[in-house]
C-alpha positions in Angstrom: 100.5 99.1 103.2 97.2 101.0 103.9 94.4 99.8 106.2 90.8 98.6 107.1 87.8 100.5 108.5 85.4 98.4 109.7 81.8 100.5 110.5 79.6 97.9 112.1 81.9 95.2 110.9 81.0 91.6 112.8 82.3 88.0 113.2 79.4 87.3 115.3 75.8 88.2 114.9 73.0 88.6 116.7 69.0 89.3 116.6 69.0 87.8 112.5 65.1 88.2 111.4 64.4 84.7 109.5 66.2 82.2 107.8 66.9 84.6 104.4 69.3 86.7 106.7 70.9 83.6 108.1 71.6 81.9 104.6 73.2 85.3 103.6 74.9 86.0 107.1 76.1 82.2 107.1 79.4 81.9 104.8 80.6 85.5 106.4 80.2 83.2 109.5 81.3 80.0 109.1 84.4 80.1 106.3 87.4 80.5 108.6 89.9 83.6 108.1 93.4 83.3 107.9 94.1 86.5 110.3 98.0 86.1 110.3 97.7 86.2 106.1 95.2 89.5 106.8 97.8 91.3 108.8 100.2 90.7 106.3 98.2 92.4 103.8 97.1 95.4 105.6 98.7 97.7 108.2 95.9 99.6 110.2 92.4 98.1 111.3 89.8 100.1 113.1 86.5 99.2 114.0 84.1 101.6 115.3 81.4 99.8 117.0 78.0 101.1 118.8 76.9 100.4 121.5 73.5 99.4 121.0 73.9 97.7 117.9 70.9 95.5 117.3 73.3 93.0 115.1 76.5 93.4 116.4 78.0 92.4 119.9 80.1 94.5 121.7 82.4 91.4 122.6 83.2 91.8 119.2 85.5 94.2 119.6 87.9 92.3 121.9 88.4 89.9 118.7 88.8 92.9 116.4 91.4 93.8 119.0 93.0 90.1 119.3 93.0 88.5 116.2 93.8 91.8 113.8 95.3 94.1 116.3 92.5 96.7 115.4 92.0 100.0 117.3 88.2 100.2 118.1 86.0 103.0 118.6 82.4 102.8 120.1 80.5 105.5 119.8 77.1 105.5 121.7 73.7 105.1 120.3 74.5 104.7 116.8 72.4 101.3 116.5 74.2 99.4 113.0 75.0 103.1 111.8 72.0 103.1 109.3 69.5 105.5 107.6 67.2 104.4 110.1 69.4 105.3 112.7 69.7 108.5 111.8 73.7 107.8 111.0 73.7 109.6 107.4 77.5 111.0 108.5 80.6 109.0 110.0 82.9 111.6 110.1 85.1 109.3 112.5 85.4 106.7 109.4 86.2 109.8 107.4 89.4 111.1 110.0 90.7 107.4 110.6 90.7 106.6 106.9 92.9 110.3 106.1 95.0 109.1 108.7 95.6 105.5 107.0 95.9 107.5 104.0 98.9 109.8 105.6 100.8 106.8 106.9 101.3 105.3 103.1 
């Protein structure tokens, strides 16, 4: 049935610089999701989160964990887990999605 990794995945966002971010942020935002269909699809949903995400609030991960049943991992000072942030590795990602790939 395989599985999801989310790395800095969202449902709500924060700090979004101008109105071109919000047009593209906006249908991720405001189309509803079906998260009973989801779970049907997919087995195993982590999210690993940081915890000083400029984008992404932490209370997200309490609906990762709700509505999907997600295991989440926050890891500290990985901002969104960009270049910039000096995040080039996410060797977490990497061991979460061998284990999904072990359970098949």
């Amino acid at each position: 049935m395989g599985g999801a990794v989310f790395v800095a995945g969202w449902f709500t966002l924060k700090g979004l610089e101008g109105a071109g971010e919000e047009k593209v942020a906006s249908p991720w935002l405001t189309v509803p999701i079906n998260f009973e269909k989801v779970k049907t699809t997919t087995g195993k949903f982590l999210a690993v989160l940081s915890d000083n995400d400029p984008y992404v609030p932490l209370s997200d991960a309490e609906i990762f964990k709700e509505k999907l049943g997600a295991e989440v991992i926050v890891q500290e000072k990985k901002g969104h887990f960009t270049g910039d942030d000096g995040i080039f590795e996410m060797p977490i990602a990497i061991e979460k999605l061998l284990e999904i790939a072990d359970k098949k």
